[in-house]
N, C-alpha and C positions, 0 to 999 in steps of 0.2 A: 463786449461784442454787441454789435447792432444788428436788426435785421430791416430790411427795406420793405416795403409796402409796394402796392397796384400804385398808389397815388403816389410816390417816388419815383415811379417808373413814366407816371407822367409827367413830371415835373421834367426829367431829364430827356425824356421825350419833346417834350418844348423848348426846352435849351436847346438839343441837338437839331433841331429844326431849324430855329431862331440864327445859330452861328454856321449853318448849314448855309444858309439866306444871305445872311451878312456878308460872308466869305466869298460868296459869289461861286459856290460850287453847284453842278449839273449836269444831269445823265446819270444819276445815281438813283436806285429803286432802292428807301431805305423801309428795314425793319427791327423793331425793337423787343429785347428780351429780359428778361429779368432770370438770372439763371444761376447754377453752380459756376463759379469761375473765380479765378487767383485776382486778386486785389482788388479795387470798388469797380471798374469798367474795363469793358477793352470793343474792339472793332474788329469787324473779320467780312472786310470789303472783299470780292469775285470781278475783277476782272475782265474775262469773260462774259459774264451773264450782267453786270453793273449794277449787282444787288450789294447793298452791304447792309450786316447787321450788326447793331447796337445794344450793348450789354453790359449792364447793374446786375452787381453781387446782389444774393440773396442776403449774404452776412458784412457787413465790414465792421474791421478793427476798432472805428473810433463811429462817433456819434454822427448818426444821416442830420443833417442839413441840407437845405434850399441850396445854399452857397457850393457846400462840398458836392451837391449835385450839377451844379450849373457848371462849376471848374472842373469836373469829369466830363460831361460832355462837350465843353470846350476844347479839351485836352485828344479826347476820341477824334474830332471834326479836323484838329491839325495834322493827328495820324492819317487820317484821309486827305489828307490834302497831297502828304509824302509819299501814299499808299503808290503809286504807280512806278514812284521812282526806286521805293524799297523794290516793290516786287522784281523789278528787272533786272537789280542789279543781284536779288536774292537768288533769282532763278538762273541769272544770266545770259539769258536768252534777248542779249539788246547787243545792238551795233553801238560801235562808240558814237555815232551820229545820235543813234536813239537814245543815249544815256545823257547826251550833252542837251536835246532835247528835252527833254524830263526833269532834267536838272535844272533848267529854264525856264520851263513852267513853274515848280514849284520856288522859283526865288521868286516870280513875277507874285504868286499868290503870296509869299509872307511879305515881299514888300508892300503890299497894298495892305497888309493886317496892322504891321510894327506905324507907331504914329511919329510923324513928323519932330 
């Protein structure tokens, strides 16, 4: 068992910035945490308010890496990218117009990610 560091927390903080950027995502107020939580990361974007927060385990299973933090918050950033269309369809509070919507946006963003 590993535990992560302030300095892991920035590291992945930079990543999730970096592919935050990349990705061409906006309108997002992001914040970051280092906390008790089930497996090395996760996301808990709002909707609503267009906060979302970003969070590294305190513990993980297998050994912190540069690497295993960058492909966590690359992993978190494509969850936000989905995060509108889960939510609607979670809640379901979407017209089939809005769901076909949403389901639009988000191909139009993984096609621009996946490379030629």
């Amino acid at each position: 068992m590993s535990k992560t560091s302030k300095k892991d927390l920035k590291i992945f903080k930079k990543a999730v910035r970096y592919y935050y950027k990349k990705y061409k995502l906006a309108g997002w107020h992001l914040f970051f945490v280092r906390g008790d939580i089930a497996g090395r990361a996760d996301v808990g974007p709002d909707v609503d308010t267009r906060g979302v927060t970003f969070r590294i385990a305190k513990r993980w299973n297998s050994k912190v890496t540069k690497k295993k933090l960058r492909n966590a918050a690359k992993h978190e950033v494509c969850h936000l990218i989905l995060w509108q269309l889960y939510s609607a369809g979670w809640n379901r509070f979407v017209s089939k117009e809005q769901l076909s919507q949403l389901n639009e946006q988000a191909a139009q963003h993984i096609t621009e990610l996946l490379p030629d």
